[in-house]
C-alpha positions as CSV (number, residue, x, y, z in Angstrom):
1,X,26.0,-7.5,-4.4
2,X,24.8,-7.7,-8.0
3,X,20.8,-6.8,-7.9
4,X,19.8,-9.7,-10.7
5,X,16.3,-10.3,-9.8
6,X,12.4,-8.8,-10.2
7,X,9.5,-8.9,-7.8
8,X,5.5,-8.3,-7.6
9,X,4.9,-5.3,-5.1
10,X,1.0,-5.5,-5.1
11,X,-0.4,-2.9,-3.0
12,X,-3.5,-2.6,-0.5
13,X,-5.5,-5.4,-2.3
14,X,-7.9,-5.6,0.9
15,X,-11.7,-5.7,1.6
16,X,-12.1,-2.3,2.4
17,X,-11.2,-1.2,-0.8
18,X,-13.1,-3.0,-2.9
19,X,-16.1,-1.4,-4.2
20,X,-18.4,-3.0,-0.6
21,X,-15.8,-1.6,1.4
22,X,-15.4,1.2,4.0
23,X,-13.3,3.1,1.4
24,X,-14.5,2.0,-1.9
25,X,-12.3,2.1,-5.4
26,X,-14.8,1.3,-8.0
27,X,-14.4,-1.9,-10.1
28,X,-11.2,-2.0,-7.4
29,X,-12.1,-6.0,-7.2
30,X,-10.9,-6.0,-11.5
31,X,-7.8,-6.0,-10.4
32,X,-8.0,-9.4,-8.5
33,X,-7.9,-11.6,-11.4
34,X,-5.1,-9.5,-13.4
35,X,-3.0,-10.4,-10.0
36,X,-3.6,-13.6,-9.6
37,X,-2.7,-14.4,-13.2
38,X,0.6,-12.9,-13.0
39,X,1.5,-14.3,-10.2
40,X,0.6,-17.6,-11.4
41,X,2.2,-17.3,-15.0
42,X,5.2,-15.0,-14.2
43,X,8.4,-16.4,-12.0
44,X,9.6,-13.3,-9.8
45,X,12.9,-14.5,-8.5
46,X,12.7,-11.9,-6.2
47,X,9.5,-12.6,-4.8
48,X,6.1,-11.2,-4.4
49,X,5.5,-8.5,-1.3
50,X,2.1,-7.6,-0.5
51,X,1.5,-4.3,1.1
52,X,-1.8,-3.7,4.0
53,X,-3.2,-0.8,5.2
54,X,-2.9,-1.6,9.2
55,X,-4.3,1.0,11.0
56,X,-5.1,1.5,14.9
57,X,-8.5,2.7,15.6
58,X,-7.6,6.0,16.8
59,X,-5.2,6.7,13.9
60,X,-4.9,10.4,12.9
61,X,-6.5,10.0,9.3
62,X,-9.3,8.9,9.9
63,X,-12.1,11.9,9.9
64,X,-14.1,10.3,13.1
65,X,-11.0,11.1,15.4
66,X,-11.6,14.6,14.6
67,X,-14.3,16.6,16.1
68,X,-16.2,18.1,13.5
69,X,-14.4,16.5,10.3
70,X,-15.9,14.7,7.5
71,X,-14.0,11.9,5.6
72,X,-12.1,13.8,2.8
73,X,-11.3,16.9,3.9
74,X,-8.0,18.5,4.8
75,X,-6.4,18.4,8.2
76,X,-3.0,20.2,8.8
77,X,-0.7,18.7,10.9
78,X,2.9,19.5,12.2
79,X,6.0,17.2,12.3
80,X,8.8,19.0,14.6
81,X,6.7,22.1,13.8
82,X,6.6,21.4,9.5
83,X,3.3,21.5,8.2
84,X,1.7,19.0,6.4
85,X,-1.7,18.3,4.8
86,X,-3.6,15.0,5.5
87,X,-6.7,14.0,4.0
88,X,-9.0,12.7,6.6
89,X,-10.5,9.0,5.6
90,X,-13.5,7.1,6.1
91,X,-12.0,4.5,9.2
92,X,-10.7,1.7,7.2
93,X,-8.1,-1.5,7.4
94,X,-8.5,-1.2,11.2
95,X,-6.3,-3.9,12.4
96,X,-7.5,-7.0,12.7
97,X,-10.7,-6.2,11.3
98,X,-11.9,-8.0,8.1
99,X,-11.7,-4.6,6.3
100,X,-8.0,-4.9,6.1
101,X,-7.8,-8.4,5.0
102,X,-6.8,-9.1,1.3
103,X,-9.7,-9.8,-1.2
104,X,-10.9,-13.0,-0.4
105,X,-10.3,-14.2,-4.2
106,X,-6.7,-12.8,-4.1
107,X,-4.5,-16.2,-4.8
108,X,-1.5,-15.1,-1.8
109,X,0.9,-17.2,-2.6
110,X,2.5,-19.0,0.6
111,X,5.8,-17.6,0.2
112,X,4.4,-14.0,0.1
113,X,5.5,-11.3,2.2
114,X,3.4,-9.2,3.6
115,X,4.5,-5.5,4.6
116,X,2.4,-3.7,6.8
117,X,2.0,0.0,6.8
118,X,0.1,3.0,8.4
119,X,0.7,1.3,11.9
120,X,1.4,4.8,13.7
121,X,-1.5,6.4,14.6
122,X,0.5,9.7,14.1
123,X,1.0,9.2,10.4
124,X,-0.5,7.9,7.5
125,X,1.7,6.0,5.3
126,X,0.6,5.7,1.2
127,X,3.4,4.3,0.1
128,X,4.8,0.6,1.3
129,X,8.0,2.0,2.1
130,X,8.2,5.3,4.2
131,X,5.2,6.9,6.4
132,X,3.8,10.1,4.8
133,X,6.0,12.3,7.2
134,X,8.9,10.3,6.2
135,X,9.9,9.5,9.9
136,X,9.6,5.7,9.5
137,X,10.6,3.1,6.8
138,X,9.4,-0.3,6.5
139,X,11.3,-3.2,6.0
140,X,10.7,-3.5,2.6
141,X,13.6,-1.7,0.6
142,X,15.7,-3.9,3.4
143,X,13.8,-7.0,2.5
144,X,14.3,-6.2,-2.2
145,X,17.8,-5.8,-1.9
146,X,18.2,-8.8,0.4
147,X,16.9,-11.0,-2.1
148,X,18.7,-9.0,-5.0
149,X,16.0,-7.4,-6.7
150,X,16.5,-4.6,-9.3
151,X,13.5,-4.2,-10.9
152,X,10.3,-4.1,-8.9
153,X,7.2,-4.6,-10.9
154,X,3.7,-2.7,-9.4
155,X,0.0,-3.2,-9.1
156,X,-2.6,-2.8,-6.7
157,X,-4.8,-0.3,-5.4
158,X,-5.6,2.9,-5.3
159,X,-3.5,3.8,-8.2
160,X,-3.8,7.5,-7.3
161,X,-2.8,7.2,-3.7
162,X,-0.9,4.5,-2.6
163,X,-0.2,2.8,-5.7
164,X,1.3,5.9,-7.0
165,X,3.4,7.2,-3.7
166,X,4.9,3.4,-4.0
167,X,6.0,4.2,-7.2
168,X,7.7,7.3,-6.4
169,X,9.5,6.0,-3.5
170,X,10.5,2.7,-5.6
171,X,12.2,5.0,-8.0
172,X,13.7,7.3,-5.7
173,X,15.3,4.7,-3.7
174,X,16.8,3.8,-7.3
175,X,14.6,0.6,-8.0
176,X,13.8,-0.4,-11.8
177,X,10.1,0.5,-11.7
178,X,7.2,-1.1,-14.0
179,X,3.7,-0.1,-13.2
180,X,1.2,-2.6,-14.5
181,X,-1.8,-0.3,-15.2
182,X,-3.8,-3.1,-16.4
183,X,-3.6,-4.0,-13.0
184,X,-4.2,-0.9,-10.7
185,X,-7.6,0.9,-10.3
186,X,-7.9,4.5,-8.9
């Protein structure tokens, strides 16, 4: 299969991000406009995918499921007995909560697809395509190369955190990878 195509990957654009929410990015509502003009001026044959934070209440980054813990500091935690380090978060993108729903003046377009991440309440997942632990992938490396996508270009938020571990994984999994910083906040 020839991979001819480029897409939008816009990460996390949701409420509790943006500068009212539960975990604030500051000017993180900027973005919204740069977004919706790309997606509005530039054809992606490949499509646009939308990543979410998803969480379950009792999911293991968030600080409050930790006696003691305060939002932003550092839990260790073992996978089959590896270590790894997990910032605790404020609880935010609960599912189903209006936290986790996109800005309200981000344009979806209809044909969008959405890729929801963090879902395990065992691991938090930055990037849109593997859980932190790396146990799980989402659909979404499935879902590029089934609608022959090369190049994937990516915006979004937090550019430090999820933005950023998308990026890596894009170009690990061998992905031509444009981040549009004119269109990411951290």
């Amino acid at each position: 299969m020839t991979l001819t195509h480029s897409a939008l990957l816009v990460v996390d654009v949701q409420n509790d991000f943006l500068p009212t929410g539960a975990l604030p990015v500051p000017d993180g509502d900027g973005v919204v406009p740069i977004i919706n003009a790309l997606m509005s001026r530039i054809n992606f044959g490949g499509g646009v995918f939308m990543s979410k934070d998803w969480h379950p209440p009792n999911h293991t980054s968030f600080a409050s499921n930790h006696n003691n813990k305060k939002p932003f500091e550092q839990q260790t935690f073992y996978v089959d007995e590896t270590p790894y380090v997990q910032t605790l978060w404020p609880d935010h993108c609960v599912q189903n909560s209006p936290g986790a729903l996109f800005a309200p003046s981000l344009q979806v377009p209809e044909n969008a697809v959405t890729i929801l991440k963090g879902m395990d309440p065992r691991y938090d997942s930055y990037s849109a395509f593997f859980d932190n632990a790396r146990n799980a992938q989402s659909s979404l490396q499935e879902l590029l190369k089934k609608a022959s996508v090369r190049t994937v270009y990516v915006c979004g938020l937090a550019l430090d955190v999820c933005v950023l571990f998308t990026v890596m994984d894009a170009l690990d999994l061998g992905f031509e990878t444009v981040l549009l910083l004119d269109a990411c906040v951290s």
